[in-house]
Phi, psi and omega in degrees: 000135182277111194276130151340294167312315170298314180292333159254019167263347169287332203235013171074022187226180167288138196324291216295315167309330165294336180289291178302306180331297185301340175240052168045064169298110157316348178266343152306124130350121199279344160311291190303328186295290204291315183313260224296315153341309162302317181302327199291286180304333153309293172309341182074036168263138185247135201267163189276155199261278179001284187312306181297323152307309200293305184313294191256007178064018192256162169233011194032083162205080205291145161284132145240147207247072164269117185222141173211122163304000190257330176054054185245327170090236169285347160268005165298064190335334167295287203280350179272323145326313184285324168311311178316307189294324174330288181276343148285335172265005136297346173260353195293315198282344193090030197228151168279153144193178236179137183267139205263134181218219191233351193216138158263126167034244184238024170246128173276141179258150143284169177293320171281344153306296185295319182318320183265338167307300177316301171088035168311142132326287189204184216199121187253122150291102208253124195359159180182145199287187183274146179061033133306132174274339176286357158238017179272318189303309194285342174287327194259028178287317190120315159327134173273132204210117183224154204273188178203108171071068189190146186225144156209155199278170199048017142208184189278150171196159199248149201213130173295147172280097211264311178307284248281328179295336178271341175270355142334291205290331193298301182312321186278354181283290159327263173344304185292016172098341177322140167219001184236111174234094171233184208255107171265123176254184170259190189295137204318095180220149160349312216268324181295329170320283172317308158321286172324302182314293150341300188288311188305308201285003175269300191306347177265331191279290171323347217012057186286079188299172200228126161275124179343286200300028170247352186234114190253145145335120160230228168220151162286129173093040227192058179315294210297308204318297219305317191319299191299351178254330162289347165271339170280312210285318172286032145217023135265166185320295192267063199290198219227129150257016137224171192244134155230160188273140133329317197186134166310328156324283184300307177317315175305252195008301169310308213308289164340311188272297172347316213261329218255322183264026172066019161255170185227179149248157305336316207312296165280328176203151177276159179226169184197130176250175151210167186121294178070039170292168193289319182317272188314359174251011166256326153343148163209136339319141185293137206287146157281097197209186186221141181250142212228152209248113187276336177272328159344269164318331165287315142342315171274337183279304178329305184296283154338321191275343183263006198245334178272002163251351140295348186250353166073200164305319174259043145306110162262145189279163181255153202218097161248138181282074195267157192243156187281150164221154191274147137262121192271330184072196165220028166261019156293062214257146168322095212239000000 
């Protein structure tokens, strides 16, 4: 293993000037700084993490807190994209990561208990329902800590543009003639909030109405909910001739219950997803959704969680915004 000490008997100096060279000392000489840089990559030297912590108070190791109510973990295709994007451009920054959970061997942690056990740098927060106290506890730690499709004050956080995508979808569902539009939404969170929102203010600007019994509960992630609010929304009198979905997931479900009543999509009732997983572009009819860019967000978030552990006390947090693009697909039909 290549050693400090070696790396300054090549290059004719002292541990300690290799020691600074390597962490961008100002008092090294910009010659001597690149010979020893260079002898090091030459050499196959890896700096010790242990050591290096000591040094820079750091551990270049961000937590990440992932929780989804659907409890599919890492086979969510949404959220498993976001994660990718995480960590790859955490090692790009030069950060570890690691996952955050409630229990070490046979003592339960809070979430900011483990957080400080680890001694993370920061800490990416991946969805979480609303009014948890244990992670309002981990915002207020002090940990730099940023969230993902999720909004709490005081820290930074990256968010799909939700508006700006349901009034995408309302419109081109309108353009094709729709005028009975109603909504399986998910379950009370920020994004289901937006959503709701988002749709009632496009359909009033269309002047469309949204009748009560149009706008249902569902779940994310959820076939069976999605099946049981499509089988509720076609057996009223005036049913809706398209649906839109939570998540493309929960369209199979409708999709199912649609099919189980001798109906079809597009032909009987229109359909609408969001997410624009890989899964719903293989389908036939190919799915109509808005796709929301996910490894993106991971990206930003990675960036945003390293920009609040470097910048410290004047970190001010960031609200970034990613934007969706429609697939119009084909389970819309013209009317």
């Amino acid at each position: 293993m290549v050693t400090i000490k070696a790396i300054a008997r090549q290059c004719g100096c002292s541990p300690a000037t290799v020691s600074k060279a390597l962490n961008g000392a100002p008092d090294v000489g910009h010659e001597m700084m690149c010979r020893i840089r260079a002898a090091a990559e030459e050499m196959g030297y890896i700096p010790n993490a242990a050591a290096r912590a000591l040094k820079t108070a750091r551990t270049y190791n961000f937590g990440v807190l992932f929780r989804e109510g659907s409890r599919t973990g890492l086979a969510h295709e949404f959220f498993s994209l976001v994660l990718n994007g995480f960590q790859r451009r955490s090692e790009e920054l030069g950060y570890d990561i690691s996952f955050i959970g409630t229990r070490l061997g046979d003592r339960d942690y809070t979430y900011a208990e483990h957080a400080r056990y680890r001694n993370y740098d920061g800490v990416a927060v991946i969805t979480i329902p609303d009014a948890d106290p244990p992670i309002r506890e981990l915002v207020d730690s002090g940990i730099p800590t940023v969230t993902v499709d999720h909004e709490f004050n005081g820290c930074g956080c990256v968010m799909s543009d939700n508006v700006q995508g349901m009034r995408d979808l309302v419109s081109y569902v309108y353009a094709m003639g729709h005028r009975k539009i109603a909504f399986i939404h998910g379950e009370t969170t920020v994004v289901t909030r937006v959503r709701v929102a988002a749709f009632c203010r496009v359909c009033a600007e269309l002047g469309l109405p949204v009748p009560e019994g149009y706008l249902v509960p569902g779940v994310f992630h959820d076939p069976a909910a999605s099946a049981a609010a499509t089988r509720e929304l076609m057996a009223l009198r005036d049913r809706p001739t398209c649906i839109f979905y939570p998540d493309d997931i929960s369209y199979l479900g409708g999709l199912q219950a649609i099919e189980e009543m001798g109906l079809s999509v597009p032909e009987d009732v229109s359909a609408v997803g969001y997410d624009g997983i890989f899964l719903g572009q293989q389908l036939r009819p190919k799915l109509t959704t808005l796709r929301q860019q996910a490894d993106l967000m991971g990206v930003r978030a990675a960036e945003e969680l390293a920009r609040a552990v470097s910048e410290g006390r004047t970190y001010l947090p960031g609200r970034i915004v990613i934007p969706g693009q429609l697939l119009p697909g084909e389970t819309v039909r013209r009317l």
